[in-house]
RODO-2510 file (C-alpha; in nm, 4 decimals, decimal comma):
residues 332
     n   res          X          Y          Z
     1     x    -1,1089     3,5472     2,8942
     2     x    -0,9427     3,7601     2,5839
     3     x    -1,1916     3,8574     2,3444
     4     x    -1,0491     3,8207     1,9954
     5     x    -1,1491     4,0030     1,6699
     6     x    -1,3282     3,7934     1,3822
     7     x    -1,0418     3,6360     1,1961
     8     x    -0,9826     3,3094     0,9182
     9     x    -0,8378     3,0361     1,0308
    10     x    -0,6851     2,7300     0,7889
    11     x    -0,8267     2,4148     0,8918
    12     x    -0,5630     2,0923     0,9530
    13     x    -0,6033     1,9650     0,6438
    14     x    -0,5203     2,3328     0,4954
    15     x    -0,8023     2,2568     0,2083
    16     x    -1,0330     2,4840     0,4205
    17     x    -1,0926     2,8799     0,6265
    18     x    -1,3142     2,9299     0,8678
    19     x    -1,4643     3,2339     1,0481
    20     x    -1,4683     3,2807     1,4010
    21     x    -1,5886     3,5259     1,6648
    22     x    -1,5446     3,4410     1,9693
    23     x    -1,3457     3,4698     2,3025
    24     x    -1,0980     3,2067     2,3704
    25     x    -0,9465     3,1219     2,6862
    26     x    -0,5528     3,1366     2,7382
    27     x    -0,6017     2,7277     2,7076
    28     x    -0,7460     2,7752     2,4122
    29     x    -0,5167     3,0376     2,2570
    30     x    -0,2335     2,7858     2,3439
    31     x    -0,4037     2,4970     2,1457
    32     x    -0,4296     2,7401     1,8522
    33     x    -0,0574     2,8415     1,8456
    34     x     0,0471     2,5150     1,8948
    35     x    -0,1356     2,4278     1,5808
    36     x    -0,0021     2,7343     1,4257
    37     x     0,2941     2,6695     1,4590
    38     x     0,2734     2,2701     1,3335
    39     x     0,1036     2,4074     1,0308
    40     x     0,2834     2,6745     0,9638
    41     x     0,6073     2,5295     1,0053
    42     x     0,6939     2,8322     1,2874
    43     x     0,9324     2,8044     1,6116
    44     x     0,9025     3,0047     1,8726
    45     x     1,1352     3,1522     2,0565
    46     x     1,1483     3,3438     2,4253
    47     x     1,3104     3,5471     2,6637
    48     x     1,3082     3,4636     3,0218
    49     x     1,1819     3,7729     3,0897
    50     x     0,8625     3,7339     2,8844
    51     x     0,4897     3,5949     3,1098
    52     x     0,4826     3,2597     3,2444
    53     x     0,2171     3,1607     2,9620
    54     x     0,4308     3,2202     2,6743
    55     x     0,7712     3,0963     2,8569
    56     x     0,5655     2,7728     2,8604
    57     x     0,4846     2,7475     2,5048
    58     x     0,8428     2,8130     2,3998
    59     x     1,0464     2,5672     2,1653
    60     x     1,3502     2,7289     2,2804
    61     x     1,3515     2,9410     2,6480
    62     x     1,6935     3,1249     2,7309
    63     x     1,8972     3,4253     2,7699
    64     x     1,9983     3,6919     2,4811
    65     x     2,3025     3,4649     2,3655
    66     x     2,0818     3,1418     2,4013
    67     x     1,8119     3,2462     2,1599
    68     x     2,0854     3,3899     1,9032
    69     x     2,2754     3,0624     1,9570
    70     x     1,9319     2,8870     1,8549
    71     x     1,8195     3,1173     1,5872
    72     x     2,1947     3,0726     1,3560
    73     x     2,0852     2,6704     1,3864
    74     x     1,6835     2,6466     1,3023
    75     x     1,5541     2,5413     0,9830
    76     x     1,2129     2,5975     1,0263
    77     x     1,0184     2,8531     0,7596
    78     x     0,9268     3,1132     1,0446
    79     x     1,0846     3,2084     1,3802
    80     x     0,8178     3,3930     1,6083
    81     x     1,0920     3,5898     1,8684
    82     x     0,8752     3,6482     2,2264
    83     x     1,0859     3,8964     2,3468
    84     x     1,1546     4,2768     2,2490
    85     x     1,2720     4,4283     1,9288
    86     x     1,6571     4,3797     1,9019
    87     x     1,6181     4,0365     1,9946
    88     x     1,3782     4,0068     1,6855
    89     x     1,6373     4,2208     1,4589
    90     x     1,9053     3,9360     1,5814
    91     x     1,7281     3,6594     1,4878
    92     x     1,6273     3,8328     1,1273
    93     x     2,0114     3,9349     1,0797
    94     x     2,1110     3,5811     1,1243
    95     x     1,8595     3,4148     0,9311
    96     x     1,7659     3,7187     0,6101
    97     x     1,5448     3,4408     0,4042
    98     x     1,3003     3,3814     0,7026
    99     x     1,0213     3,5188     0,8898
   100     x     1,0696     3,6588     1,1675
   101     x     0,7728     3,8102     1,3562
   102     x     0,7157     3,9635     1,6838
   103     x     0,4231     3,9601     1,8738
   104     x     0,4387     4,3965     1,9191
   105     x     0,6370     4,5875     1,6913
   106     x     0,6427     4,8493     2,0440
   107     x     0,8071     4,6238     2,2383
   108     x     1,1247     4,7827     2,2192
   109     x     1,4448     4,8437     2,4495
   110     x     1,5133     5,1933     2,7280
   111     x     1,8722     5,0603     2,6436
   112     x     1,8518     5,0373     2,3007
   113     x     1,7459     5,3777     2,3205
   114     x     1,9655     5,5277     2,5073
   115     x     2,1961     5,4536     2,1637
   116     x     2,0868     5,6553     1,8745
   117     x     2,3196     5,5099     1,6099
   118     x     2,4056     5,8678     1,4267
   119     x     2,5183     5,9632     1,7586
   120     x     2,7430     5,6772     1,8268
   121     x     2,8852     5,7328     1,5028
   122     x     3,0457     6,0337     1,5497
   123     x     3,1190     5,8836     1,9424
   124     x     3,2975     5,6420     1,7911
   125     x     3,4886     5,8355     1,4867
   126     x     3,6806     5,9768     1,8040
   127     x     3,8754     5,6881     1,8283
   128     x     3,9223     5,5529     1,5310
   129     x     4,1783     5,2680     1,6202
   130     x     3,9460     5,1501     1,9326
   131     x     3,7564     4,8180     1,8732
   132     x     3,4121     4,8924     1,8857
   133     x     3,2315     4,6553     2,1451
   134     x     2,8610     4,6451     2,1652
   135     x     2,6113     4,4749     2,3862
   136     x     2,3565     4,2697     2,2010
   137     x     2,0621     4,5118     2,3811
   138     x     2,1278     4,7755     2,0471
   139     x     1,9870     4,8301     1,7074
   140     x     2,1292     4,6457     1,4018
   141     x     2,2007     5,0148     1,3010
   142     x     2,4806     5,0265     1,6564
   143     x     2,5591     4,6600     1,5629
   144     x     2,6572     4,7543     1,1737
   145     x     2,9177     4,9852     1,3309
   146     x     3,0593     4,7596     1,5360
   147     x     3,3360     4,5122     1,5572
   148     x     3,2119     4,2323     1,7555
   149     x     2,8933     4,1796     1,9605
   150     x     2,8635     4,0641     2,3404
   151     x     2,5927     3,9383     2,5813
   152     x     2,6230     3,9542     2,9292
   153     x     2,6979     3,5568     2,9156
   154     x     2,9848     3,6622     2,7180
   155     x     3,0851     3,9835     2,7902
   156     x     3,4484     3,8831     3,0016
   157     x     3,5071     3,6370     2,6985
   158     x     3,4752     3,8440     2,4268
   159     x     3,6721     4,1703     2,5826
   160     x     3,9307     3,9391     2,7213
   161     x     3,9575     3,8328     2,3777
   162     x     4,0718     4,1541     2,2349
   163     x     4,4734     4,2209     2,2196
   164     x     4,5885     4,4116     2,5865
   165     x     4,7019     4,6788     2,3260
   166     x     4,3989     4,7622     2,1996
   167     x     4,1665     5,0490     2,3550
   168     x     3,8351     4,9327     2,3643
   169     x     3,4780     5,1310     2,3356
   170     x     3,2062     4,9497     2,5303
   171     x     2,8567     5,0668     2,4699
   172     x     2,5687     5,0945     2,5093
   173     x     2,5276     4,9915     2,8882
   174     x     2,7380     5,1851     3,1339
   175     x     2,6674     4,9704     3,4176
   176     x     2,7967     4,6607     3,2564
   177     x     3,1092     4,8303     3,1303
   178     x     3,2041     4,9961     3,5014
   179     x     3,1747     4,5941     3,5755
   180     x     3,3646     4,4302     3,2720
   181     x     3,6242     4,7124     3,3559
   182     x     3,6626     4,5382     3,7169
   183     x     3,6700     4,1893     3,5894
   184     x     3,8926     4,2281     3,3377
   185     x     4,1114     4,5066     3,4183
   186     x     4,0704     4,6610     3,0972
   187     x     4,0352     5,0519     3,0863
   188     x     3,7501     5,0941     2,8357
   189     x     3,5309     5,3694     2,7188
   190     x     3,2014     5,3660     2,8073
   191     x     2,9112     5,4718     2,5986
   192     x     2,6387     5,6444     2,8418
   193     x     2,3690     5,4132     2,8161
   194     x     2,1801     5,2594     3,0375
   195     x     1,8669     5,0135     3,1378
   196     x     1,5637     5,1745     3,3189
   197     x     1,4786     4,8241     3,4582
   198     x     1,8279     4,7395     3,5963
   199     x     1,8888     5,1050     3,7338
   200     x     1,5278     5,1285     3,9422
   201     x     1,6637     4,8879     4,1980
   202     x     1,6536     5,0634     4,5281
   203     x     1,9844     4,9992     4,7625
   204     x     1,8215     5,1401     5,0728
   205     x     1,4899     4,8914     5,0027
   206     x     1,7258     4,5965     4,9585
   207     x     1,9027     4,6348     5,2598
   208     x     1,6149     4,7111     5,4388
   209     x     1,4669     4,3502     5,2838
   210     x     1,8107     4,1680     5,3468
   211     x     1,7701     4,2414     5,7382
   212     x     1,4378     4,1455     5,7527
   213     x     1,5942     3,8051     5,5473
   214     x     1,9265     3,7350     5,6874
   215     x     2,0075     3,4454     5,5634
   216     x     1,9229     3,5263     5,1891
   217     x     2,1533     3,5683     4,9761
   218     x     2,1647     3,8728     4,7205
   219     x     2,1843     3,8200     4,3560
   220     x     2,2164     4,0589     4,1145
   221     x     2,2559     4,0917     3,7271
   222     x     2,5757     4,3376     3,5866
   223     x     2,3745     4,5586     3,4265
   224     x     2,2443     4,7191     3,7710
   225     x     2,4487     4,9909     3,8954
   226     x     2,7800     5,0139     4,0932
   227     x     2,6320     5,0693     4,4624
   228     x     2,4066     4,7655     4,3805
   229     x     2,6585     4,5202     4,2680
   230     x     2,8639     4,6027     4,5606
   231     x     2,6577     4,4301     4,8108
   232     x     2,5582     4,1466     4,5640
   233     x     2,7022     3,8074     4,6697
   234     x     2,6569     3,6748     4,3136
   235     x     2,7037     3,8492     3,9958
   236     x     2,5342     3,7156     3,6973
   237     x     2,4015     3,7145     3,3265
   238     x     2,0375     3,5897     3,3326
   239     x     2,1034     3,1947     3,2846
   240     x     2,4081     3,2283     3,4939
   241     x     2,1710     3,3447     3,7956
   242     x     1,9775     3,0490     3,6938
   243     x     2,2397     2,8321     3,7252
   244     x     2,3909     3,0041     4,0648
   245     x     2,0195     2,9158     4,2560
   246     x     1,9958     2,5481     4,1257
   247     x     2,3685     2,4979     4,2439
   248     x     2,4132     2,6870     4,5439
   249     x     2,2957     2,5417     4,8880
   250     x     2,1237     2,8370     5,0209
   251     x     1,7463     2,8336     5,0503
   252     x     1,6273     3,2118     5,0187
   253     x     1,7543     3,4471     4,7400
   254     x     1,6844     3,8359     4,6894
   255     x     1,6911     3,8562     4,2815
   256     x     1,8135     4,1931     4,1299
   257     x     1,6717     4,1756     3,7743
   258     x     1,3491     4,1838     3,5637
   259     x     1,1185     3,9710     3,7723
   260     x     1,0172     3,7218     3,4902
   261     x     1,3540     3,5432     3,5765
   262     x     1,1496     3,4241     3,9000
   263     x     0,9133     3,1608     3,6873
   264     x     1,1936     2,9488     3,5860
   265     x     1,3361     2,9730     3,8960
   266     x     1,0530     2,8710     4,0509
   267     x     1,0093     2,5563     3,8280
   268     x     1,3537     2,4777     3,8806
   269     x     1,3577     2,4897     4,2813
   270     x     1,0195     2,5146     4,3719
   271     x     1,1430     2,4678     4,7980
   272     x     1,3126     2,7416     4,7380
   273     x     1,2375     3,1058     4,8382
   274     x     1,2756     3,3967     4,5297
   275     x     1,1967     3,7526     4,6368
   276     x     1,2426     4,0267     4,3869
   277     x     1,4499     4,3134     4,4841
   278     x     1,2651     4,6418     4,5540
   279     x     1,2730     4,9588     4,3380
   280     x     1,3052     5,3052     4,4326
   281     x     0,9422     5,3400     4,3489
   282     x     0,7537     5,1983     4,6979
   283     x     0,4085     5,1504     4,5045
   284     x     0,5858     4,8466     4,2912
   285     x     0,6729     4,5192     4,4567
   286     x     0,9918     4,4403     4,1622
   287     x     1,1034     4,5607     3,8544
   288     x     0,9530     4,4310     3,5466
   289     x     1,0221     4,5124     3,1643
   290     x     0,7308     4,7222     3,0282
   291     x     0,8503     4,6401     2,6663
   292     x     0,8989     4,2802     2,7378
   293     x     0,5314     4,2705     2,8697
   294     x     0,3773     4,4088     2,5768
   295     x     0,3967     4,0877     2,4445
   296     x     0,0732     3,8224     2,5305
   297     x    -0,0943     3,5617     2,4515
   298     x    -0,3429     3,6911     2,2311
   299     x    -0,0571     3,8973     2,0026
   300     x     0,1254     3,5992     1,9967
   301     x    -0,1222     3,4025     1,8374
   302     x    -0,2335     3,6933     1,6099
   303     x     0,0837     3,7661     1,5058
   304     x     0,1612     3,3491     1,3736
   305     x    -0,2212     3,3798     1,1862
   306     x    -0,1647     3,6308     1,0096
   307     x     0,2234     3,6168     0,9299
   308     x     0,2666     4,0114     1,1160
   309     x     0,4131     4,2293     1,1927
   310     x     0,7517     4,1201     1,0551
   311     x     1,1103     4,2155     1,1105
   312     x     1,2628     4,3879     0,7953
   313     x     1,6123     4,4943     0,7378
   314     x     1,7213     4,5890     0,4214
   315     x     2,0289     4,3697     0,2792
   316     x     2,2950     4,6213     0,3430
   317     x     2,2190     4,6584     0,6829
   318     x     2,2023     4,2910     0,7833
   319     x     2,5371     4,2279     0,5875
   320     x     2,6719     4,5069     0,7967
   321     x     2,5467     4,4244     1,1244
   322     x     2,5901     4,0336     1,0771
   323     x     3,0004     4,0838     1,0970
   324     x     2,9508     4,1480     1,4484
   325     x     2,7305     3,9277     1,5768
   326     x     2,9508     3,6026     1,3578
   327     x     3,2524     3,6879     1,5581
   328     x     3,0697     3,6598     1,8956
   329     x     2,8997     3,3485     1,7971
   330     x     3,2315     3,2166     1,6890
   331     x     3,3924     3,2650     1,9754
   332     x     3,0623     3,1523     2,2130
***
């Protein structure tokens, strides 16, 4: 039970407010939102990385690319984006004239991080003729100085997009650009950047746990690191490991990614057998998203009552950073 502080509630037929102090139940926090969001006119939208709870209360349930996909098409009055910050940035750069909320303003991004835009400015003022390439996991600040926009769905599309001629800057994720440089054979520069959940996987442990499970196979998202992806017999953005499990034939599968993947997956095969890759750390069983877990029930539902905490960019910066992500959704 989540104890919840006095608050004012509208009644359905929005003529009345109410006090309450009580605790409510996660059933009961999932009947208010629900009602929230009818009477409020509200979607939500979440990451598959977010808890089971809220993935099941989701309008719309997907990847990075999937939710920005969703957010350029809804026409509701208030988008409520159950993930972490530059997800919530996204969705208020696409659509400036709506509400965007997010259940905790802290749940933000190590990879985000790891690209302070004033330093990637003068990074990129190196080379000025290079297109600037950015995964989606940066600040609209990053995405303002960049040419196009990419999501690990998208990432081979969009570079293999850009004329052989070109030189190409890749930031901020290391990891996925040492990858994109194998699959596409382009020589780009990499930003040093990096994801603290995708780099804690531990290649020792996951041998170690493929022995012990020989006949599971290894999947693994492009944002881990080199040594990782090596042994990996499928290579995948989020929804595309997702897809690989409800297509391939094999029954037991080692997952190399934030462990909130492993609900849906689940749900989706339910005979068969998910096991989260181990970290270096030996007192955690998988690697989960500390940001992305900020975010519960009881937030969620705050955060719809009482319209906060809300996204907001200032005009410049959303015209700015909106160039980028319109080319990637164009070609997407």
């Amino acid at each position: 039970m989540k104890s919840l502080n006095v608050g004012s509630i509208k009644s359905s037929n929005h003529s009345k407010y109410y006090n309450f102090n009580k605790s409510l139940s996660n059933s009961d926090l999932v009947s208010e939102i629900i009602r929230l969001k009818k009477e409020k006119n509200a979607i939500l939208l979440a990451h598959y990385y977010q808890s089971p709870e809220i993935q099941e209360i989701a309008d719309f349930l997907g990847d990075s690319l999937y939710l920005a996909q969703c957010a350029a098409k809804i026409s509701a009055d208030i988008i409520i984006l159950a993930g972490v910050h530059f997800m919530a940035e996204t969705a208020k750069i696409i659509n400036p004239s709506k509400i965007v909320l997010i259940p905790d303003l802290k749940a933000g991004c190590s990879l985000a991080d790891s690209c302070p835009p004033e330093d990637f400015k003068k990074f990129i003022n190196n080379y000025p003729d290079a297109v600037v390439v950015t995964y989606i996991n940066c600040s609209a600040e990053v995405k303002a100085l960049s040419d196009i926009v990419c999501t690990s769905s998208n990432a081979i599309k969009v570079i293999s997009s850009i004329p052989k001629n070109k030189t190409i800057i890749f930031a901020p994720d290391r990891n996925l650009g040492q990858y994109l440089i194998k699959e596409t054979g382009r020589n780009m520069i990499l930003w040093d950047g990096a994801c603290m959940v995708h780099e804690a996987f531990s290649l020792e442990r996951i041998i170690t746990l493929a022995k012990k499970y020989p006949k599971a196979k290894f999947i693994a998202h492009p944002e881990s690191t080199s040594p990782i992806l090596d042994i990996a017999n499928f290579i995948g953005s989020t929804s595309a490991l997702l897809r690989y499990i409800e297509t391939d034939s094999s029954n037991t599968y080692i997952v190399a990614t934030e462990s909130g993947i492993l609900h849906q997956m689940k749900k989706s095969r339910p005979n068969k057998i998910f096991i989260p890759a181990p970290v270096q750390d030996e007192t955690c069983a998988c690697s989960e998203c500390a940001f992305m877990k900020l975010n519960t029930l009881e937030k969620l539902y705050n955060c719809l009552l009482n319209e906060s905490p809300q996204i907001k960019l200032n005009r410049d910066l959303i015209s700015r950073s909106k160039i980028s992500i319109d080319r990637m959704l164009a070609l997407s």
